[in-house]
C-alpha positions as CSV (number, residue, x, y, z in Angstrom):
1,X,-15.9,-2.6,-17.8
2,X,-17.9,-3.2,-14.7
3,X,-18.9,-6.9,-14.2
4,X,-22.3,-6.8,-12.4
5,X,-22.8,-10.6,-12.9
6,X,-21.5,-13.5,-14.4
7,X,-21.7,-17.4,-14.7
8,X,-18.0,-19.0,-15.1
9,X,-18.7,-21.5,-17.7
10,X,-16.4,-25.3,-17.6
11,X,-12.6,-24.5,-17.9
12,X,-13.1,-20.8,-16.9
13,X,-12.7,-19.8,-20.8
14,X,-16.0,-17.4,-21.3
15,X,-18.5,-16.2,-19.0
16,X,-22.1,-16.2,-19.5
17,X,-24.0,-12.6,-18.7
18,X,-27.0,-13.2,-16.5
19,X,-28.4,-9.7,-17.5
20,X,-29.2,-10.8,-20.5
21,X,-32.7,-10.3,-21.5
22,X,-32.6,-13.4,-23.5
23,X,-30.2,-15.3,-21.1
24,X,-30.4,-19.4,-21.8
25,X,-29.0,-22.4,-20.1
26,X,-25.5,-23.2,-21.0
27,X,-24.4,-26.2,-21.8
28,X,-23.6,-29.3,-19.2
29,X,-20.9,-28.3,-17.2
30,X,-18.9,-31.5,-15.5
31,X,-18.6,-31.2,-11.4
32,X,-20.1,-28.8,-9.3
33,X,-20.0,-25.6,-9.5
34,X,-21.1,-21.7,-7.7
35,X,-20.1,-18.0,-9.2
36,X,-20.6,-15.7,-6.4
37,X,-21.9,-12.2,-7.8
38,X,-23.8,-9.0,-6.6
39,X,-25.4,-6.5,-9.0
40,X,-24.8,-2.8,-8.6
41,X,-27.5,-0.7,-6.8
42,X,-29.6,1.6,-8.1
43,X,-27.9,4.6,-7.3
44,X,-24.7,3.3,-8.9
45,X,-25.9,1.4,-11.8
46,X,-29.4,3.2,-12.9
47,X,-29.7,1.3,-15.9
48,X,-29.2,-2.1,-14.2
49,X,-32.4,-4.1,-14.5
50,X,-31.5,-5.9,-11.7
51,X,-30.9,-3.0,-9.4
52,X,-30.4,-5.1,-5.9
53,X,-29.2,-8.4,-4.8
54,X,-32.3,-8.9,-3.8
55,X,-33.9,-8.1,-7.3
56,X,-31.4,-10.2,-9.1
57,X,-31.8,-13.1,-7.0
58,X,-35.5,-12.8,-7.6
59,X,-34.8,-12.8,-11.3
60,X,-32.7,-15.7,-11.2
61,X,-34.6,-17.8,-9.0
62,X,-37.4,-17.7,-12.1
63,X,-35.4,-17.5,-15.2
64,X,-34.3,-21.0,-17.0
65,X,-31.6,-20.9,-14.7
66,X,-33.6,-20.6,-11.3
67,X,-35.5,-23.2,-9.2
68,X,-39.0,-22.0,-10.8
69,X,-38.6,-23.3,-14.0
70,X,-41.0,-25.1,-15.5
71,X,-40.8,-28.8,-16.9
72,X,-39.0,-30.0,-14.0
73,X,-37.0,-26.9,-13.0
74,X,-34.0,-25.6,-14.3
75,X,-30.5,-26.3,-13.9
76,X,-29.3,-24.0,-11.5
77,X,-30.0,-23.5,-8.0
78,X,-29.9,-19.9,-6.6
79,X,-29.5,-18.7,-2.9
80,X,-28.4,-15.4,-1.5
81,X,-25.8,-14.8,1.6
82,X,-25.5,-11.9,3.8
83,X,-22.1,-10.5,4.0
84,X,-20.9,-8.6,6.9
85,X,-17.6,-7.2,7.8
86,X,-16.5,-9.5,10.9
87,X,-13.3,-7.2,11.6
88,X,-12.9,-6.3,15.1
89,X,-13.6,-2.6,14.5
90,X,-16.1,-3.2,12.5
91,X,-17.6,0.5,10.8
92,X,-21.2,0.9,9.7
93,X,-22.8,-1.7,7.4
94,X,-22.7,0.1,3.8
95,X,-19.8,2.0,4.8
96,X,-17.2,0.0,3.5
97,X,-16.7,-0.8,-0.6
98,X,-15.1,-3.7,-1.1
99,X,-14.3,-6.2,-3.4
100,X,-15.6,-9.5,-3.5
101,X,-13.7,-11.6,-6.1
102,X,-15.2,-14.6,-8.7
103,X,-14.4,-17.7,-7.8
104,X,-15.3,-21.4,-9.4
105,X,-15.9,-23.9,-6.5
106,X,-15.6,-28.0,-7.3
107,X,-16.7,-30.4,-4.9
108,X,-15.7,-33.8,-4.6
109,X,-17.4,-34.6,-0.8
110,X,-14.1,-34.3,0.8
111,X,-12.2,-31.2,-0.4
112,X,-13.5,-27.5,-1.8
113,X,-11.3,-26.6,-4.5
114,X,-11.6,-22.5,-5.1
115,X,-10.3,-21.7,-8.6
116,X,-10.5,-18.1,-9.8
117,X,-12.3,-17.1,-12.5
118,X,-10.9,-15.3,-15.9
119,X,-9.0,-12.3,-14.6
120,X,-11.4,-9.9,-16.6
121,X,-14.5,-11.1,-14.5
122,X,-12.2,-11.5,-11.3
123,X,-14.3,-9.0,-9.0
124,X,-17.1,-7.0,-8.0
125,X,-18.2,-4.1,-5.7
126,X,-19.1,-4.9,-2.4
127,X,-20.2,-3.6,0.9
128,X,-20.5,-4.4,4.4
129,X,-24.0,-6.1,4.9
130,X,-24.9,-6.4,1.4
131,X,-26.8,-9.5,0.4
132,X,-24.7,-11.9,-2.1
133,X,-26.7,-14.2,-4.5
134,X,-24.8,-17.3,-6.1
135,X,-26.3,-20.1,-8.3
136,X,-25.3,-23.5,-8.2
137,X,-25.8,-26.6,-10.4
138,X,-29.1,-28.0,-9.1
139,X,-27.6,-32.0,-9.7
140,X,-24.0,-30.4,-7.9
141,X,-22.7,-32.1,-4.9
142,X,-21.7,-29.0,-3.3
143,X,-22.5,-28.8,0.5
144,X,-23.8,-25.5,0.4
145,X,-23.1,-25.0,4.4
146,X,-19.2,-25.4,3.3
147,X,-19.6,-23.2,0.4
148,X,-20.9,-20.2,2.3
149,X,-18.2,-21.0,4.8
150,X,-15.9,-20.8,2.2
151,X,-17.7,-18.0,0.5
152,X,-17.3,-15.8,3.9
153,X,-13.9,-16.6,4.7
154,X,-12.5,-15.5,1.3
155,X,-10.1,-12.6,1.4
156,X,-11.9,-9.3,0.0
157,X,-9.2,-7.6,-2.3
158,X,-8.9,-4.0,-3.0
159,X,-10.8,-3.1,-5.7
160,X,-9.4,0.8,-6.0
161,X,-8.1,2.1,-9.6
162,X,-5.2,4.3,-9.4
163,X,-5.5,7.5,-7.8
164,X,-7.2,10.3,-9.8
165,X,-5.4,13.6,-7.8
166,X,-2.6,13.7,-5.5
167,X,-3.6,13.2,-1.3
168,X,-1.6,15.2,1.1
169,X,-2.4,15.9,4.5
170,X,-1.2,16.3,7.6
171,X,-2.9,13.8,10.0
172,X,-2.5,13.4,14.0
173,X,-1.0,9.6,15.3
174,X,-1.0,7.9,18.6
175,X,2.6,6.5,17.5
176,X,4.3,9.5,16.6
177,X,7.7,10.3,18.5
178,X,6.5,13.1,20.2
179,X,4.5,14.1,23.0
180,X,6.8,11.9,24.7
181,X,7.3,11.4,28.4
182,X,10.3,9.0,28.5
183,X,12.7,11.7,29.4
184,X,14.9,14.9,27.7
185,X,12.8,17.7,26.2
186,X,9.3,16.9,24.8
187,X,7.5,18.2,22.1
188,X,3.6,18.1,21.7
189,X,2.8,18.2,17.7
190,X,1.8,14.4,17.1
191,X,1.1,15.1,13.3
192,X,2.8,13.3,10.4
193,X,2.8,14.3,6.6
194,X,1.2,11.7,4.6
195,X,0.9,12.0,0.4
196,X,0.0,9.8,-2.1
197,X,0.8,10.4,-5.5
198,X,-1.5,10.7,-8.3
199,X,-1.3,7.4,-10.2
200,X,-0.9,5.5,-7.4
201,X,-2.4,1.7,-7.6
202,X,-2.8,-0.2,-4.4
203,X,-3.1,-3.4,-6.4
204,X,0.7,-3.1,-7.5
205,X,3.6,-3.4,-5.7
206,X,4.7,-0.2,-3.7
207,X,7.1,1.2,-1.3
208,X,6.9,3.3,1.7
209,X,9.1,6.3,1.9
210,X,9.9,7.4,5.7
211,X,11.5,10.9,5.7
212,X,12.6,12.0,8.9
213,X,13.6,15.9,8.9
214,X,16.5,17.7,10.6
215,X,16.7,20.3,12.4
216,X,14.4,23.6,13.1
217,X,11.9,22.1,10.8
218,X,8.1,22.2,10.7
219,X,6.2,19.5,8.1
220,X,4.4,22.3,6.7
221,X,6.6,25.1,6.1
222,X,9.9,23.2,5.8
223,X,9.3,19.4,4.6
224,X,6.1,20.2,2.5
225,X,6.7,23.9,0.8
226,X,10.6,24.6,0.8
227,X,11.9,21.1,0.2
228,X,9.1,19.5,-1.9
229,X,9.4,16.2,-0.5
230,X,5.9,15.1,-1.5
231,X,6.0,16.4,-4.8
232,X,9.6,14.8,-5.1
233,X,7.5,11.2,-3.9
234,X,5.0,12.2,-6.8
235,X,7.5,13.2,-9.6
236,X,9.4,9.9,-9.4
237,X,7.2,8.2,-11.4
238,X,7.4,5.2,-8.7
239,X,4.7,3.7,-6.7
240,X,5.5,5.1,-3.7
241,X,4.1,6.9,-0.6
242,X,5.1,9.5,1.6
243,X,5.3,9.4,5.8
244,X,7.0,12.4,7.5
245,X,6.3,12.2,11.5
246,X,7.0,15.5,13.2
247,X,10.1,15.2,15.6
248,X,11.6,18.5,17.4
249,X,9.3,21.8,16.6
250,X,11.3,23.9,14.8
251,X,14.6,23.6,17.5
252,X,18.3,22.7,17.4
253,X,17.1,18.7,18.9
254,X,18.3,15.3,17.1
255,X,15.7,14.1,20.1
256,X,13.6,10.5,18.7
257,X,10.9,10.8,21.6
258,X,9.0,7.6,21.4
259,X,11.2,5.9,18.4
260,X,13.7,5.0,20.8
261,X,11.9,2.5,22.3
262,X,12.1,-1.1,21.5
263,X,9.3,-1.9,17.9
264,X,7.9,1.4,18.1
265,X,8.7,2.6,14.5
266,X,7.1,-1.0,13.6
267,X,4.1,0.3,15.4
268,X,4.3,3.6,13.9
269,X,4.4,1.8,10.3
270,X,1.4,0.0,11.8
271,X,-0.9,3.0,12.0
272,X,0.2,4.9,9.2
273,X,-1.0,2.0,6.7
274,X,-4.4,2.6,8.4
275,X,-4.2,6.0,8.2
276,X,-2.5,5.8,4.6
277,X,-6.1,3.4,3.9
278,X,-7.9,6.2,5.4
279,X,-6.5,9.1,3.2
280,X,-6.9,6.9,-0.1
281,X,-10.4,6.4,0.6
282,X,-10.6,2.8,0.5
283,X,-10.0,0.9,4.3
284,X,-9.7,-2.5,2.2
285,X,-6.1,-0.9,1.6
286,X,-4.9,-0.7,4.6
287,X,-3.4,-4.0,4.1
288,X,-1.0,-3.5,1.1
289,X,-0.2,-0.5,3.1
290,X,0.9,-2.6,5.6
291,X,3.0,-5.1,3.2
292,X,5.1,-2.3,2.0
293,X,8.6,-2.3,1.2
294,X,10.2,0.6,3.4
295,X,12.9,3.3,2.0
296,X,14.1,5.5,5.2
297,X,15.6,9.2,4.2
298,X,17.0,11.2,7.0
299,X,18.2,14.2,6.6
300,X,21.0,15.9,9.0
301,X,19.7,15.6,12.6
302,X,17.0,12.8,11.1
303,X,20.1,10.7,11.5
304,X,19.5,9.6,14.9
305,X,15.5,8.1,14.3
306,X,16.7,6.5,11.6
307,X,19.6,5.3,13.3
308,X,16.9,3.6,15.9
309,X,14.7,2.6,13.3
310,X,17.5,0.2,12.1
311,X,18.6,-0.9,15.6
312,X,15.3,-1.4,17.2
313,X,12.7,-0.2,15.3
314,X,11.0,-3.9,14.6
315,X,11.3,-3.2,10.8
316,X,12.9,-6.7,10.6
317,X,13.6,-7.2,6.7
318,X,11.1,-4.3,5.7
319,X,13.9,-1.9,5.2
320,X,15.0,-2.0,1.7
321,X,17.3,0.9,1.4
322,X,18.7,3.9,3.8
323,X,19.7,7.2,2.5
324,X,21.2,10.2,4.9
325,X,21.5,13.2,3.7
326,X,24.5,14.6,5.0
327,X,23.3,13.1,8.1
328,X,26.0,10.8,9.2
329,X,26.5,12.5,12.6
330,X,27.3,9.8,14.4
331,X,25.8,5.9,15.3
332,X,28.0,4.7,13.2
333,X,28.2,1.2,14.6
334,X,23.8,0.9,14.3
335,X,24.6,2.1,10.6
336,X,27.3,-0.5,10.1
337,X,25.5,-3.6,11.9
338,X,22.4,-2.6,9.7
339,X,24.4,-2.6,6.9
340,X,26.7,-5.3,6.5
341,X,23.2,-7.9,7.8
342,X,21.1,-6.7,4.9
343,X,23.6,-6.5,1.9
344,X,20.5,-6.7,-0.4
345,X,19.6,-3.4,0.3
346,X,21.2,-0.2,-0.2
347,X,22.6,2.4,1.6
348,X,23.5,6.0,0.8
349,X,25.3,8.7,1.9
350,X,25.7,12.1,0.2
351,X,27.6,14.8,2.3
352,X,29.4,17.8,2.9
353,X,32.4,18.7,4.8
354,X,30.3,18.4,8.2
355,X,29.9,15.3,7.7
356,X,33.0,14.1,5.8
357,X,34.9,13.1,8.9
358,X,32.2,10.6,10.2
359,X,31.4,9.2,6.4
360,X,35.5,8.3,6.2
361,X,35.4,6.5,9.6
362,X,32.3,4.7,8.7
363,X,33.7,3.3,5.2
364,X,36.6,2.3,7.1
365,X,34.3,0.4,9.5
366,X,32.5,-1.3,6.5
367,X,36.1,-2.1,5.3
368,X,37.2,-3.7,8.1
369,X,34.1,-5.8,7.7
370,X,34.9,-6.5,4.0
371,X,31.6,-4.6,2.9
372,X,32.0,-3.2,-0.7
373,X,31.0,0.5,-1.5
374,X,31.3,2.6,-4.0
375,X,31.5,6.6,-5.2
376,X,28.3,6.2,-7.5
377,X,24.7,5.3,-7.2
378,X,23.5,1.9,-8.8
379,X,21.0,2.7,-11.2
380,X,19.1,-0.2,-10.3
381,X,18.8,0.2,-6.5
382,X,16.5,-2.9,-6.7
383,X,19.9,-4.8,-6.7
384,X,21.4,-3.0,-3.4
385,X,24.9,-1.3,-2.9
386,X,26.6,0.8,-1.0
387,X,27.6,4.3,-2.4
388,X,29.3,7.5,-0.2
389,X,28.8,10.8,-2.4
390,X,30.4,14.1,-2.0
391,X,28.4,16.6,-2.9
392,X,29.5,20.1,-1.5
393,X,26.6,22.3,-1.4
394,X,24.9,24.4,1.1
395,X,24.0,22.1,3.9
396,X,20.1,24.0,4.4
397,X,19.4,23.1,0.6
398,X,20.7,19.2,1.2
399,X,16.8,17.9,0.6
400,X,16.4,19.9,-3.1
401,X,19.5,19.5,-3.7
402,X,22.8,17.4,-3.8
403,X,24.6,15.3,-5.9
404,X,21.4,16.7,-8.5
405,X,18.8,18.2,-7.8
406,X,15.5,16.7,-6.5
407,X,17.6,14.0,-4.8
408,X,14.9,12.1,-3.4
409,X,12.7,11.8,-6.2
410,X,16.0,10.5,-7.6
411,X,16.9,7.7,-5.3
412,X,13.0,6.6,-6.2
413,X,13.4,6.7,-9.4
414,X,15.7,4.2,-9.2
415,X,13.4,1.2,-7.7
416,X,12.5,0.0,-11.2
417,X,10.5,-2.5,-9.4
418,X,7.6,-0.2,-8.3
419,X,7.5,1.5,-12.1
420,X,3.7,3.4,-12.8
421,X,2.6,3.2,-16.3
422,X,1.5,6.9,-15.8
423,X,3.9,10.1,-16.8
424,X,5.3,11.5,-13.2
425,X,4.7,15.2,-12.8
426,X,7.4,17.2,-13.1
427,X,9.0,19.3,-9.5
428,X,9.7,23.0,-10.4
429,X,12.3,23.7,-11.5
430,X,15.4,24.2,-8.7
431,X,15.7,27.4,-7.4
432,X,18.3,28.1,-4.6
433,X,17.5,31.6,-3.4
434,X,13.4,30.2,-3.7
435,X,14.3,27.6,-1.3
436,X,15.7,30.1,1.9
């Protein structure tokens, strides 16, 4: 149900619709009080009578409720307030939806108390330099220069509903690791896979999923059609998003390019929750993007960003779990450091004999250090743990599958925390000789 206007009534128990043909003055309401509102245009809202802010404030401003009342006026006072987007990169007025929430605003002549109103007449639609009208009680105290103030300053919340279809695409960063002049071989695809499952709500809480690929990979051919890590992201039934960066071009090269120096992954993260807004269709996202929980998966020779992302990435306490897939290769002590200082989170290891030797020495390590780990996965990877698991399988089929197939829509799966309310689709079926 889309709220186009609404009057919080004393207590914030029921709302009184101001698109009523037959609206009337509600009863005495004790302390002053302003509902901020805006009605749907025209080419949203056809049947609206009030089909602009400008329409509705005209409406108000002579109904029992406006200024031009007769006997004395009526009870409310009604303005109207431009709204413009003040962000430094500010994009065309009208460009931007947004969502401009209810609130209920007391005045005592020292302090502006902002209640909300009833959560099912919480917000609005908005956009960028689109007028707002508001009424206030005509005998109210309220400063109205400290309400607009107040009015303007408010945080404008994303109003998205889940997404309809999955979003994939491939999408070119200034952050990503390569082109890369710092030295060794450089590479000069800047592109990273993003995806964002269908389902997915920006208003709940969410997690990031960084996969970083191994060797001779591309993002489209490798990451995207053979080992289904976006549809794995999609099938966990999690809310959670996909970010793949491009390392080495299809070559033998562990190489990080840019990730190796000092809060660049941080900065990477950075971009891809404005580029993550960009892809979802609504920029007012970009900040839960941003406030994401991050899960890193490397896989083989991915072992070395992520091994940077955890020693000087500028992640800080973002990271809340680490999986390698038969990717322990080395870096042990940046793996071990990372680990026993966030013993929250989890860490994973699944491998094969190429990796076996390096897996022992690092348990030891986290023994030596009284770290406890274990041979299975914690079902609730919300609670942490540390878990090595052999899984001896051909090494090229490590990302479809390993200890079972589909392994990271498995480790997802396992963040109860981020549960959708929506059936996950289903990956095909595993198929070994379909994934060479």
């Amino acid at each position: 149900m889309v709220v186009t206007a609404a009057l919080v009534v004393a207590g914030g128990a029921s709302c009184l619709s101001l698109l009523n043909n037959n609206v009337k003055s509600p009863e005495a309401i004790g302390g002053g009080q302003s509902v901020a509102y805006k009605t749907e245009s025209a080419s949203e809202l056809k049947s609206n009578k009030w089909e602009t802010a400008e329409t509705a404030f005209a409406a108000l401003a002579n109904s029992d409720l406006g200024s031009q009342a007769a006997a004395g006026g009526g009870a409310y006072q009604v303005a109207s307030l431009q709204m413009n987007d003040q962000r430094p990169a500010a994009r065309p007025a009208g460009s931007d939806r947004k969502n401009f929430p209810l609130y209920r605003f007391t005045d005592d002549s020292s302090v502006l108390t902002i209640d909300h109103a009833p959560r099912e007449t919480n917000s609005f639609p908005m956009r960028s330099g689109q007028k707002l009208a508001y009424v206030t009680e005509r005998n109210s105290a309220l400063d109205q220069g400290r309400l607009e103030n107040s009015l303007r300053a408010q945080q404008i919340r994303p109003q998205s509903l889940p997404v309809k279809e999955p979003l994939t695409k491939l999408v070119e960063f200034d952050g990503a690791p390569f082109p890369y002049d710092g030295g060794g071989r450089s590479y000069h695809d800047n592109r990273v896979l993003l995806h964002i499952p269908k389902g997915f709500d920006a208003r709940r809480p969410a997690v990031m999923v960084l996969f970083f690929h191994g060797h001779r990979a591309t993002l489209e051919r490798d990451v995207r059609d053979r080992q289904l890590v976006p549809e794995q992201i999609s099938a966990s039934g999690m809310n959670a998003v996909l970010v793949a960066p491009q390392f080495a071009v299809d070559a033998a090269d562990s190489s990080v390019g840019r990730f190796s120096q000092p809060g660049a992954v941080a900065r990477f993260v950075a971009e891809a929750a404005d580029k993550l807004a960009r892809l979802h269709g609504d920029p007012l996202t970009a900040k839960a993007f941003a406030n994401m929980r991050i899960i890193i998966v490397g896989y083989s020779g991915g072992f070395m960003p992520t091994a940077y992302s955890l020693y000087n990435g500028g992640l800080k306490n973002r990271v809340r779990g680490v999986v390698l897939l038969d990717g322990v290769y080395g870096q042990l002590d940046k793996f071990a450091s990372w680990i026993e200082n966030n013993r929250s989170s989890f860490f994973i290891s699944s491998y094969t004999h190429y990796t076996k030797r390096h897996n022992e020495e690092l348990e030891r390590i986290l023994s030596e250090h009284d770290v406890p780990f274990t041979r299975d996965i914690n079902p609730d990877l919300g609670r942490g743990g540390v878990a090595f698991i052999s899984a001896e399988v051909p090494h090229r089929d490590y990302v479809t599958h390993a200890w079972v197939d589909y392994p990271i829509k498995d480790i997802v799966s396992r963040l109860g925390d981020y549960q959708l309310p929506t059936t996950p689709n289903a990956v095909a079926q595993y198929d070994a000789n379909a994934r060479r």
